[in-house]
Kinemage of the C-alpha trace (Angstrom):
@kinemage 1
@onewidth
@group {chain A} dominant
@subgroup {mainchain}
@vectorlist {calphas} color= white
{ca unk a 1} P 11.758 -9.998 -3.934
{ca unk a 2} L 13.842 -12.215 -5.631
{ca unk a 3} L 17.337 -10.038 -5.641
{ca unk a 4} L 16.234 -10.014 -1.412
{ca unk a 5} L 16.021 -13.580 -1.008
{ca unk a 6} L 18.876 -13.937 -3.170
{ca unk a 7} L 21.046 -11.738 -0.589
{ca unk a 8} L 19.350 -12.769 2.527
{ca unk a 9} L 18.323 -16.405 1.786
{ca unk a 10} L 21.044 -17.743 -0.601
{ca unk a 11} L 18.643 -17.464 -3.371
{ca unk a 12} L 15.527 -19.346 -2.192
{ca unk a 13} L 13.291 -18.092 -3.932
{ca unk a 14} L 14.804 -18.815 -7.350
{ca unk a 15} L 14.712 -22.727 -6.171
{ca unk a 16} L 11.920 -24.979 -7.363
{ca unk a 17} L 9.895 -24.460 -4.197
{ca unk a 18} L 10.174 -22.065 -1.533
{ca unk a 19} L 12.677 -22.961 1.407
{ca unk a 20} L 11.333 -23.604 5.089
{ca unk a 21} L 13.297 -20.925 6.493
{ca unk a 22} L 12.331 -18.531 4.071
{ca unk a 23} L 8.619 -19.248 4.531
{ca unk a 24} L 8.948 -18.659 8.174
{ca unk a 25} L 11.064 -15.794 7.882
{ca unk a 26} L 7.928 -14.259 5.571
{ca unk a 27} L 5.486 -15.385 8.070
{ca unk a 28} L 7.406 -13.905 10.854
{ca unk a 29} L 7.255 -10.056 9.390
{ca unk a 30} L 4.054 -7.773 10.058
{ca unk a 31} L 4.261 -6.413 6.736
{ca unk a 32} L 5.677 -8.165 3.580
{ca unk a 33} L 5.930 -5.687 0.414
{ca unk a 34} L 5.673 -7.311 -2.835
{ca unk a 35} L 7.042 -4.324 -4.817
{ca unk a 36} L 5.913 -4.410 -9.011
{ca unk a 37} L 4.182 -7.297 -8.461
{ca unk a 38} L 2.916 -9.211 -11.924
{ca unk a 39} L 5.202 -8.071 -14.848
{ca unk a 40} L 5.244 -11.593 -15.720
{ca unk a 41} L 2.878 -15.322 -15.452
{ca unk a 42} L 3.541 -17.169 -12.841
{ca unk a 43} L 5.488 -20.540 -13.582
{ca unk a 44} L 3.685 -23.779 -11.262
{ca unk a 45} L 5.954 -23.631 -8.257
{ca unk a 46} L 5.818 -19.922 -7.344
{ca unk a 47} L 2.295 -19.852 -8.093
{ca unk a 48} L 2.030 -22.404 -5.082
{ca unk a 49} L 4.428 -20.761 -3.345
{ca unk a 50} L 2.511 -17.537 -3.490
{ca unk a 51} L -1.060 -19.036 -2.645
{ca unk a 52} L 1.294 -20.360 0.640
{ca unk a 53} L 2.759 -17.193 1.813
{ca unk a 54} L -0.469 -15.448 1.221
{ca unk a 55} L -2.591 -17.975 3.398
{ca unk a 56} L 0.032 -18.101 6.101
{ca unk a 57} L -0.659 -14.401 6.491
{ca unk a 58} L -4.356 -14.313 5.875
{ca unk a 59} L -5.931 -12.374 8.931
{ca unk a 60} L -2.743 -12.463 11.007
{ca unk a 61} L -0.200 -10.366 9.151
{ca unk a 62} L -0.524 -7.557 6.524
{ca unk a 63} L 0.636 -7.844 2.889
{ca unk a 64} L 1.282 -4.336 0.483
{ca unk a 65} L 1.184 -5.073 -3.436
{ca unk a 66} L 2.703 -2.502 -5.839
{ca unk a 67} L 1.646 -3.410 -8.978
{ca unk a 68} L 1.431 -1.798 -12.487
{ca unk a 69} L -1.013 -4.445 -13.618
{ca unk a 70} L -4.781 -4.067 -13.068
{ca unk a 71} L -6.071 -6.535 -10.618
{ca unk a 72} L -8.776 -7.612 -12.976
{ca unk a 73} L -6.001 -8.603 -14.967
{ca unk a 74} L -4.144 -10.810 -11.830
{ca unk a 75} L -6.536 -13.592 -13.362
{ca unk a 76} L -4.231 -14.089 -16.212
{ca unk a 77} L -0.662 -13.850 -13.934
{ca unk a 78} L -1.509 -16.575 -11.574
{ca unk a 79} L -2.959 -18.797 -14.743
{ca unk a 80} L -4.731 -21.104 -12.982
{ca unk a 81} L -8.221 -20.213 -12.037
{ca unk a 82} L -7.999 -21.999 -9.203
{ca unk a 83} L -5.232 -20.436 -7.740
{ca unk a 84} L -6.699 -17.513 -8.431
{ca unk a 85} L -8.442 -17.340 -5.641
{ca unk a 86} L -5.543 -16.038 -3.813
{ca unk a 87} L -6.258 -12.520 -4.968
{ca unk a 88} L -9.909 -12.719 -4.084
{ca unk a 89} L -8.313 -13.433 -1.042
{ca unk a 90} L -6.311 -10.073 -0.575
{ca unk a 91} L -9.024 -8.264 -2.653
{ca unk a 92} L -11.695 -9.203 -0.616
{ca unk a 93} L -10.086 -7.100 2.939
{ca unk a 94} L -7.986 -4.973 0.878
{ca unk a 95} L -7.513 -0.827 1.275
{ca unk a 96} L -7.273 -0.431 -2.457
{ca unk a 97} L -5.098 2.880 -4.134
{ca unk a 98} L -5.799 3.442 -7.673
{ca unk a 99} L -3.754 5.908 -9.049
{ca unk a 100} L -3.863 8.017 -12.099
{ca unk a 101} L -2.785 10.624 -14.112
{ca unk a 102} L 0.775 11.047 -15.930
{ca unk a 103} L 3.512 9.329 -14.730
{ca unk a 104} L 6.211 11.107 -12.290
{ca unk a 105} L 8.777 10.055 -13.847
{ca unk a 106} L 7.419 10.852 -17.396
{ca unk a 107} L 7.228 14.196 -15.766
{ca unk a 108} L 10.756 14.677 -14.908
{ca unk a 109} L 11.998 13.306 -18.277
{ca unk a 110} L 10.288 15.752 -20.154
{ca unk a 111} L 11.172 18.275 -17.514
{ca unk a 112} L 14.823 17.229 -18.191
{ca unk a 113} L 14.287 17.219 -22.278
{ca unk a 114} L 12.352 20.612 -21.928
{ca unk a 115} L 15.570 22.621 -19.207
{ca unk a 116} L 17.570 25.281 -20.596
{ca unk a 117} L 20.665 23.585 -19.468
{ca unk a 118} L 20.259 20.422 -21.995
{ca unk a 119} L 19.702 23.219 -24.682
């Protein structure tokens, strides 16, 4: 997200808060991706911004979260229990895929390691 709004919305997101016409362009989409969501805690302002974007959308416009991190572990992201209840939020109407089992692209490396050509 950030490297989009940086190309499409002169770096928005980056900014203390979120921008007007940013939030509106987010509300405005029928599905906003939030690819590799939670390698990091949440500083104050985009936790608000978050909890904003994700009840401007709530029941009116559909939200997919990639994410490496378990969601019992969203909790410590956000850090702020109270904010926290924006992933009850998604959660609670949520299609949930939980996948497992070795990593493609573990696969290929090893594939790669393991080819007669890097011999």
């Amino acid at each position: 997200m950030p490297a989009y709004a940086q190309q499409h919305f002169g770096g928005c997101w980056n900014a203390p808060t979120t921008s007007k016409p940013l939030e509106r362009s987010l509300s405005r989409v029928d599905l906003l991706v939030l690819d590799d969501w939670g390698p990091e805690p949440l500083n104050v302002d985009r936790r608000r911004d978050l909890l904003e974007i994700v009840e401007d959308r709530y029941d009116a416009r559909s939200i997919l979260i990639t994410s490496q991190v378990p969601i019992e572990n969203w909790y410590d992201i956000i850090g702020n229990p109270t904010f926290a209840d924006f992933s009850n939020r998604i959660v609670h109407n949520a299609y949930r895929i939980e996948l497992s089992g070795v990593s493609l692209r573990k696969m290929k490396a090893e594939s790669a390691v393991n080819s007669p050509s890097s011999l």
